[in-house]
N, C-alpha and C positions, 0 to 999 in steps of 0.2 A: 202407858203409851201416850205421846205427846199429839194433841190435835194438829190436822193439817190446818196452816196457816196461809194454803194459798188461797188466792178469791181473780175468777178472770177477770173483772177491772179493773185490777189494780197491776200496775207496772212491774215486771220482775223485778226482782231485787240483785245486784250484784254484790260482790264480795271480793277482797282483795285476797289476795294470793296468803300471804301471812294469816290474815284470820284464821283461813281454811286451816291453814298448817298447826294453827292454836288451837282449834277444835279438833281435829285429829289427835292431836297430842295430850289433851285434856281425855280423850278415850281412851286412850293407849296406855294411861297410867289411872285407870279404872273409872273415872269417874261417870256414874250412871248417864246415860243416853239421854233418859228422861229428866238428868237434871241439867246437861248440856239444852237441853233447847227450852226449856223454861226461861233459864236463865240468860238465853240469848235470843231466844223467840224464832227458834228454827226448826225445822222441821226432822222427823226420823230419818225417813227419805234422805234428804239435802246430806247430814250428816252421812248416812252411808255412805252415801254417794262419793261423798268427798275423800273417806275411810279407804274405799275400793280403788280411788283413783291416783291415791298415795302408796299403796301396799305393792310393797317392794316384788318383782319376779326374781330370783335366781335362774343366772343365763349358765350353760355348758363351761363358758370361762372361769366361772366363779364368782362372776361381775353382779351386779344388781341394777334393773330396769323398772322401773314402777312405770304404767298405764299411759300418764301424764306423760313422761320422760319420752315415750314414744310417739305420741301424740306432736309434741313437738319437735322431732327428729323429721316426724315423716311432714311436716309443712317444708322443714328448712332444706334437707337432703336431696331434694332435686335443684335447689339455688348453687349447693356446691359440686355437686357433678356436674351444673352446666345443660341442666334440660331445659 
């Protein structure tokens, strides 16, 4: 199990979009959790987190929605209906 690496005074840390996607994908194709965040100094947590927010839903259509994907639907879809 990988230590938690947060401390509250220090600034969160952000990340870009691609990293996250790196790191997902480096799980995806087995590579141990605990050697994902050694080697990038991340946490278990964060890593799920990121895991869960990329994992694709299958919709009735056949289509596929991941978390994220709605996430940002639901900011922009009121700009295009005009609310």
């Amino acid at each position: 199990m990988c230590s938690d690496m947060g401390n509250a005074s220090k600034k969160r840390k952000t990340y870009h979009a691609e990293f996250k996607e790196m790191v997902v994908e480096l799980y995806q194709t087995e590579t141990p959790v605990n050697k994902i965040c050694s080697k990038y100094g991340l946490s278990e947590t964060t890593i799920y987190k990121w895991i869960r927010k990329q994992k694709p839903v299958k919709l009735d259509n056949g289509s596929f929605f991941t978390p994220e994907n709605f996430f940002t639907y639901k900011k922009i879809a009121p700009f295009e209906r005009g609310e």
